[in-house]
N, CA, C and O atoms as CSV, one atom per row, in Angstrom:
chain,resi,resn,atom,element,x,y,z
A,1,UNK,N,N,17.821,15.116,-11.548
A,1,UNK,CA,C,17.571,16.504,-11.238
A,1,UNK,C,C,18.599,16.978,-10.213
A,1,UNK,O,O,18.607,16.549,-9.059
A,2,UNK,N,N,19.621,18.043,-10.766
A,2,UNK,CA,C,20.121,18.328,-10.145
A,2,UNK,C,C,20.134,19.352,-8.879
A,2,UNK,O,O,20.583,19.372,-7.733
A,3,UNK,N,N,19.311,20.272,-9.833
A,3,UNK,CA,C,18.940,21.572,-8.538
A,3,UNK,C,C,17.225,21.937,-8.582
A,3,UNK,O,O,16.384,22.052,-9.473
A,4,UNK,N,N,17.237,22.011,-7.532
A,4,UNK,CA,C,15.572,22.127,-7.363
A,4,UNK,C,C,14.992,23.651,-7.920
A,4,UNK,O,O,13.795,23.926,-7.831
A,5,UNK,N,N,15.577,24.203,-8.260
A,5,UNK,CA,C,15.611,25.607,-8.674
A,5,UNK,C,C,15.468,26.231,-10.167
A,5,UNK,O,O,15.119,27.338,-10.576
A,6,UNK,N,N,15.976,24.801,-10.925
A,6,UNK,CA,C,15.885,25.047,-12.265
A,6,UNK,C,C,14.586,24.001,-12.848
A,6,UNK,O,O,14.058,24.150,-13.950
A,7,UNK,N,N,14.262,23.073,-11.985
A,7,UNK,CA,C,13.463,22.165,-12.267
A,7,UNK,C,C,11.722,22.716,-12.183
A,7,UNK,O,O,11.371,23.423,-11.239
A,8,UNK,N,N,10.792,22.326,-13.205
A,8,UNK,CA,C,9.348,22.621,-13.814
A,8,UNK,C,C,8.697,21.460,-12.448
A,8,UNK,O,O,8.393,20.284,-12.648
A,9,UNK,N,N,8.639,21.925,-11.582
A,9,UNK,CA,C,7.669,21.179,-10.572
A,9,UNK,C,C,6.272,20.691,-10.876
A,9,UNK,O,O,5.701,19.677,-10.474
A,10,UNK,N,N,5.634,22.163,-12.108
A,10,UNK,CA,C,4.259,21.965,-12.271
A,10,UNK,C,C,4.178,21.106,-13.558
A,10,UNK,O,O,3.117,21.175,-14.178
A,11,UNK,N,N,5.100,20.354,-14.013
A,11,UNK,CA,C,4.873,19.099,-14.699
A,11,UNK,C,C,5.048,17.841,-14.332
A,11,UNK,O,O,6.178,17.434,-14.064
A,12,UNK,N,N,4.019,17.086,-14.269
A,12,UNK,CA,C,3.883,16.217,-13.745
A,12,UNK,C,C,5.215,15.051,-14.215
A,12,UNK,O,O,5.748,14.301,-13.397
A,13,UNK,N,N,5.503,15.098,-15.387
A,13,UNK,CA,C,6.144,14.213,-15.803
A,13,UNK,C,C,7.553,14.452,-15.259
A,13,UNK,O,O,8.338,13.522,-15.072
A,14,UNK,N,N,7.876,15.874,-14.984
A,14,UNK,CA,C,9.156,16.352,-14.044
A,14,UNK,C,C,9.104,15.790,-12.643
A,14,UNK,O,O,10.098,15.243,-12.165
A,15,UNK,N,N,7.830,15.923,-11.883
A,15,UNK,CA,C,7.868,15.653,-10.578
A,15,UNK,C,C,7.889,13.787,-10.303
A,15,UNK,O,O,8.490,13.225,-9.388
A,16,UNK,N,N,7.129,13.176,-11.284
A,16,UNK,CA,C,7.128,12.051,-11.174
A,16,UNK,C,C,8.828,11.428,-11.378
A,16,UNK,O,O,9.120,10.387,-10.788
A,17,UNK,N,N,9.646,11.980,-12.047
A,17,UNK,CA,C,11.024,11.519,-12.729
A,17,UNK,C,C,11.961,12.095,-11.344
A,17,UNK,O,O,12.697,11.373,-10.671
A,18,UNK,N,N,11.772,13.272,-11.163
A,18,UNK,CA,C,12.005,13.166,-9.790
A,18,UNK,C,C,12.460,12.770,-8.587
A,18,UNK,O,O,13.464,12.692,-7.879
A,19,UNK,N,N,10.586,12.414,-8.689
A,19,UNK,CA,C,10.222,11.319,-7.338
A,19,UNK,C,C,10.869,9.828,-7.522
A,19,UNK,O,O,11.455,9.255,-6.603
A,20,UNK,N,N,10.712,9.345,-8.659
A,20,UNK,CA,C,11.442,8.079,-9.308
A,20,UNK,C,C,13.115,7.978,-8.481
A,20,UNK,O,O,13.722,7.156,-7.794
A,21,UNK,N,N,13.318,9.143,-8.959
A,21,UNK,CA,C,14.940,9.272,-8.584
A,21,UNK,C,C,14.997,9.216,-7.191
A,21,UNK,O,O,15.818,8.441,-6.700
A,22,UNK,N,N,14.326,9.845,-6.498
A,22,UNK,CA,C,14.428,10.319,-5.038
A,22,UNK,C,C,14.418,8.582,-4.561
A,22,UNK,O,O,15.444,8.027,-4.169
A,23,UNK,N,N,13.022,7.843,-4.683
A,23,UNK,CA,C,13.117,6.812,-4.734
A,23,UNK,C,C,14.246,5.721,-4.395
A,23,UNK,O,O,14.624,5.144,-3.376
A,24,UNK,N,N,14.591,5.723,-5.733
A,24,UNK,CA,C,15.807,4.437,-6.034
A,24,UNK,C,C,17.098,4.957,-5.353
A,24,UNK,O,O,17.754,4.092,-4.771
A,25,UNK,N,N,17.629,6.377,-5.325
A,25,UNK,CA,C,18.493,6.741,-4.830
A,25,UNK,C,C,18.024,5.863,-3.213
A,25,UNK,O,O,18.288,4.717,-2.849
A,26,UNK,N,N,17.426,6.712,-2.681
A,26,UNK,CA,C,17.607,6.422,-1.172
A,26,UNK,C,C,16.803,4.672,-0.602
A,26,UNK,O,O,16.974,4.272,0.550
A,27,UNK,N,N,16.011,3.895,-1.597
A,27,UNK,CA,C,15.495,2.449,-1.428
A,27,UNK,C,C,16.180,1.794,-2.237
A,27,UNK,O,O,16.381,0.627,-1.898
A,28,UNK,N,N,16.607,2.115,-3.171
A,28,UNK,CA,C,17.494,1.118,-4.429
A,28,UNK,C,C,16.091,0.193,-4.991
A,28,UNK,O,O,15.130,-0.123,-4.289
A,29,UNK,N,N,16.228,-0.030,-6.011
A,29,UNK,CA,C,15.403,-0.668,-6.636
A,29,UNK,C,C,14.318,-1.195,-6.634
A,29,UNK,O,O,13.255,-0.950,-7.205
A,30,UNK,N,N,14.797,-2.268,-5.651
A,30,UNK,CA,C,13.787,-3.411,-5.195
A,30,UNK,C,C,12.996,-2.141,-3.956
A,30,UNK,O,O,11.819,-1.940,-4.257
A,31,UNK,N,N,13.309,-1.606,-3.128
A,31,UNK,CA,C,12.754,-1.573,-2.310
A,31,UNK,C,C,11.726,-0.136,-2.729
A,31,UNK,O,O,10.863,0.254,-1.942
A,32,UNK,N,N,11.973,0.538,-4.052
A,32,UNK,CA,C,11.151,1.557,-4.467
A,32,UNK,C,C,9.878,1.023,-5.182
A,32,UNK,O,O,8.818,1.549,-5.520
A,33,UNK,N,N,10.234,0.169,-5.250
A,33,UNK,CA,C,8.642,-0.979,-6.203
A,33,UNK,C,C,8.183,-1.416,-5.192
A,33,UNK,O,O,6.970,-1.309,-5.011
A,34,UNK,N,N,9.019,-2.050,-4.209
A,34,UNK,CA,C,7.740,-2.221,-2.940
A,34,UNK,C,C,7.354,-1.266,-2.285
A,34,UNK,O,O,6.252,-1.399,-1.752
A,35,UNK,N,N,7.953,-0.218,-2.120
A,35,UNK,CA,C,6.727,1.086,-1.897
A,35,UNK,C,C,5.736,1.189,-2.719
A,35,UNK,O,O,4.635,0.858,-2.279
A,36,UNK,N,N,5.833,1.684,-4.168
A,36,UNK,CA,C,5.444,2.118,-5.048
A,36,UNK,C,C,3.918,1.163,-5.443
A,36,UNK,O,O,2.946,1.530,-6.104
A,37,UNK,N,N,4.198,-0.287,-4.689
A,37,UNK,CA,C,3.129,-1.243,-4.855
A,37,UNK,C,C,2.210,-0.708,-3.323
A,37,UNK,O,O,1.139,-1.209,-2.978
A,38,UNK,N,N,2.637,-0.057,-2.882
A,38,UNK,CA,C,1.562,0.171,-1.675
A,38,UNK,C,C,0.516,0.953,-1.975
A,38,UNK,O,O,-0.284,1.169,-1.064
A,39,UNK,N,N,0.312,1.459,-3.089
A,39,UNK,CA,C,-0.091,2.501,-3.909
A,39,UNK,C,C,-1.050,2.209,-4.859
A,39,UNK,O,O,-1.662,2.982,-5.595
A,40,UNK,N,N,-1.115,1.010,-4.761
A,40,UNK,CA,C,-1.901,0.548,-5.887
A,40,UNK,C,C,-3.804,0.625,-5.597
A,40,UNK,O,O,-4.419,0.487,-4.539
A,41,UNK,N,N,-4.218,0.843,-6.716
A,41,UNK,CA,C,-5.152,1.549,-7.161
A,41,UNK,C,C,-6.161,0.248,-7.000
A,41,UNK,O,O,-5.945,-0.620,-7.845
A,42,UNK,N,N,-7.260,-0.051,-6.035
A,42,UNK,CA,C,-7.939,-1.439,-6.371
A,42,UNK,C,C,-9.087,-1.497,-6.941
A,42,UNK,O,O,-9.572,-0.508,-7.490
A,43,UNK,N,N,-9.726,-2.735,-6.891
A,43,UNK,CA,C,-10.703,-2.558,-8.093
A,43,UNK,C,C,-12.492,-3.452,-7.039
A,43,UNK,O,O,-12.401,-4.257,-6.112
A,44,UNK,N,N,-13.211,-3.161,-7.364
A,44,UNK,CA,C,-14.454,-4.021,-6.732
A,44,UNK,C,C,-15.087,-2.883,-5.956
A,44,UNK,O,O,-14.847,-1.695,-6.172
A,45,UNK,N,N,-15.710,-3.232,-5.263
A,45,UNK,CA,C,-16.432,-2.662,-4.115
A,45,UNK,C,C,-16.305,-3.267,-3.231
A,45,UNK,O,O,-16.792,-4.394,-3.139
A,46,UNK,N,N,-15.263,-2.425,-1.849
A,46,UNK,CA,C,-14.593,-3.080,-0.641
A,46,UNK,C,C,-16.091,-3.198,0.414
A,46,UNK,O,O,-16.536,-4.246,0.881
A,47,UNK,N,N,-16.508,-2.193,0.549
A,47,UNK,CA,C,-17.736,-2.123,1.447
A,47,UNK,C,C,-19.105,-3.666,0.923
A,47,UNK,O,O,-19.530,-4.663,1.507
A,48,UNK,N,N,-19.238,-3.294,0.120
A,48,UNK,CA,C,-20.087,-5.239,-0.309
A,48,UNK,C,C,-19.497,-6.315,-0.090
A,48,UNK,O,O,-20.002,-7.270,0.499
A,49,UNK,N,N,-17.890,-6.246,-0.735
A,49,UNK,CA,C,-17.382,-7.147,-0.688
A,49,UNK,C,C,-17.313,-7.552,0.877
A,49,UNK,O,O,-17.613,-8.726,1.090
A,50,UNK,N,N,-17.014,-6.878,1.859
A,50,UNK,CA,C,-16.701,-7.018,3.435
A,50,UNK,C,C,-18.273,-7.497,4.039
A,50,UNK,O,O,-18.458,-8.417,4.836
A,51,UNK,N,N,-19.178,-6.746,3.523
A,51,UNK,CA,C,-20.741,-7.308,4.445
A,51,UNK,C,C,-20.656,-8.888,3.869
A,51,UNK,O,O,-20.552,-9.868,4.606
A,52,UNK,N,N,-20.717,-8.930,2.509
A,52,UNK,CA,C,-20.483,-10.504,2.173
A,52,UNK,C,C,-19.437,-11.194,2.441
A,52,UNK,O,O,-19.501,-12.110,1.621
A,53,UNK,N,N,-18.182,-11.401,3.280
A,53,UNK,CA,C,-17.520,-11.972,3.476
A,53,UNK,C,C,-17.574,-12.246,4.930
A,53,UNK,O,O,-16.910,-13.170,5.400
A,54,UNK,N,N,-18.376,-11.449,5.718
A,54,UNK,CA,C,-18.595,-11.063,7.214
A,54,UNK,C,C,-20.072,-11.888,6.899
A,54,UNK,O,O,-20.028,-12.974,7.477
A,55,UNK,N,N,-20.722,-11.793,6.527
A,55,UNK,CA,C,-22.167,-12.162,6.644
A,55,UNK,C,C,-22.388,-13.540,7.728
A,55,UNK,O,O,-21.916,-14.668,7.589
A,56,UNK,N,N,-23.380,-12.954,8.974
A,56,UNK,CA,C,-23.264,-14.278,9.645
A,56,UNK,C,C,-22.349,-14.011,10.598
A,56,UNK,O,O,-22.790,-14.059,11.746
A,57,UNK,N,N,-21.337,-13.775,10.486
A,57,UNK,CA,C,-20.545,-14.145,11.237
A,57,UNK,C,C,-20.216,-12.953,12.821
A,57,UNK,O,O,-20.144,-11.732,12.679
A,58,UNK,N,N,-20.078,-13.573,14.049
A,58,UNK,CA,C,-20.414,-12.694,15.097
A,58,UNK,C,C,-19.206,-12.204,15.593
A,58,UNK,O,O,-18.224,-12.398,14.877
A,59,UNK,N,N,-18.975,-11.366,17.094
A,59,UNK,CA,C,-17.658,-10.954,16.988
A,59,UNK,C,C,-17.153,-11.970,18.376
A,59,UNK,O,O,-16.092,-11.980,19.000
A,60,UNK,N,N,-18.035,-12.543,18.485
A,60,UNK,CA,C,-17.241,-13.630,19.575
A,60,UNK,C,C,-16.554,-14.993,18.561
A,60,UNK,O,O,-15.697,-15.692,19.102
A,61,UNK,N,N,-16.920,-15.276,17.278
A,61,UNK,CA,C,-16.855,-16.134,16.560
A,61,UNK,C,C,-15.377,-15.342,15.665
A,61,UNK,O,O,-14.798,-16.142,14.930
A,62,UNK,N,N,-14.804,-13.970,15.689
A,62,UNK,CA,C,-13.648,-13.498,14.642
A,62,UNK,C,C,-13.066,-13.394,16.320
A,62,UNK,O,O,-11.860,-13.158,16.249
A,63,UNK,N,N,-13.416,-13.468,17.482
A,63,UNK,CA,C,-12.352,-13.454,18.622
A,63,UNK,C,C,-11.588,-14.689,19.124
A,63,UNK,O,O,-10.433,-14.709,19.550
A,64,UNK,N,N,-12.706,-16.023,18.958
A,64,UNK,CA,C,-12.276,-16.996,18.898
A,64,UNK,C,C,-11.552,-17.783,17.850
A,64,UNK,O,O,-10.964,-18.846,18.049
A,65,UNK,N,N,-11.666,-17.108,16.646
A,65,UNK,CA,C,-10.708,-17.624,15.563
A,65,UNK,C,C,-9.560,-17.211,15.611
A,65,UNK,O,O,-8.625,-17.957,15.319
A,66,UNK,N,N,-9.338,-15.694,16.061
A,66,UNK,CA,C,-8.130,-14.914,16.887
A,66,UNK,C,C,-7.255,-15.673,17.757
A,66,UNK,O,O,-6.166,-16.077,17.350
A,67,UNK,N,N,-7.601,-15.851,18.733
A,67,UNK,CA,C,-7.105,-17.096,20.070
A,67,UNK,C,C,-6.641,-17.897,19.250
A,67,UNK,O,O,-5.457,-17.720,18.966
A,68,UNK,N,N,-7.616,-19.443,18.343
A,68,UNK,CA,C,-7.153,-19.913,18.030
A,68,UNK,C,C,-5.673,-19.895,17.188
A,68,UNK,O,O,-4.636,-20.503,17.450
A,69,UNK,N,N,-6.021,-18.844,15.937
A,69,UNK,CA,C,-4.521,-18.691,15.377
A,69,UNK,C,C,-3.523,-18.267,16.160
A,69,UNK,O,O,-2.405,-18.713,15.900
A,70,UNK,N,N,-3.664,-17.358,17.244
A,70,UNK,CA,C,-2.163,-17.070,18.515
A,70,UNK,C,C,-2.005,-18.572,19.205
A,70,UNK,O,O,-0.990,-18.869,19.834
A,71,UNK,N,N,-3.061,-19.443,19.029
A,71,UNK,CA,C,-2.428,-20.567,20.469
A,71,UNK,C,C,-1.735,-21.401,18.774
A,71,UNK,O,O,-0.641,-21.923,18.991
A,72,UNK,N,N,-2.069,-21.511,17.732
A,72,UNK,CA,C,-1.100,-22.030,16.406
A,72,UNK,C,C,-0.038,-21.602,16.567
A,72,UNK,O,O,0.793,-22.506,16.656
A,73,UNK,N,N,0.503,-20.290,16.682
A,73,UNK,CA,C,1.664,-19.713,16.216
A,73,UNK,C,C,2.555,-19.376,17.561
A,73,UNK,O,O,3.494,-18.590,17.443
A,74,UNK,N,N,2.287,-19.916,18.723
A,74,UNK,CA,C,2.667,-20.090,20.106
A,74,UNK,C,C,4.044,-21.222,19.840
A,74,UNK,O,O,4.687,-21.648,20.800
C-alpha cells in the first residue's frame, strides 16, 4: 500500500494486508510472528483453571518458593 488515501480501510482484508506489511517492513519476518503470536486467542477456562492450580496453596508458601528460585539463580 502505497498511499493511505487511495486505500479501502473499511475492508478488513485491506487493513489486515496492510498491517502485515507495516509489520515485516519495520520487524522483518521473524520478529512480526513473534508479535503476531502475542495475540493468540486461548482456549479453557483461565479463572478454574487458576483456583485449581492454586488450590491449597498459601501466600507465604508462593513467597517462599519465590526466595527459593532467586537464591537458585543467584
Amino acid at each position: 500500500m502505497n498511499s493511505n488515501a487511495a486505500s479501502d480501510y473499511r475492508n478488513p482484508a485491506t487493513v489486515r494486508k496492510a498491517g502485515m506489511d507495516a509489520l515485516q517492513k519495520e520487524l522483518g519476518t521473524v520478529g512480526a510472528v513473534y508479535f503476531l503470536r502475542q495475540f493468540e486467542v486461548g482456549t479453557g477456562n483461565y479463572t478454574e483453571e487458576r483456583e485449581q492450580l492454586l488450590a491449597g496453596i498459601t501466600l507465604n508458601e508462593i513467597v517462599k518458593s519465590v526466595r527459593e528460585l532467586d537464591a537458585q539463580n543467584e
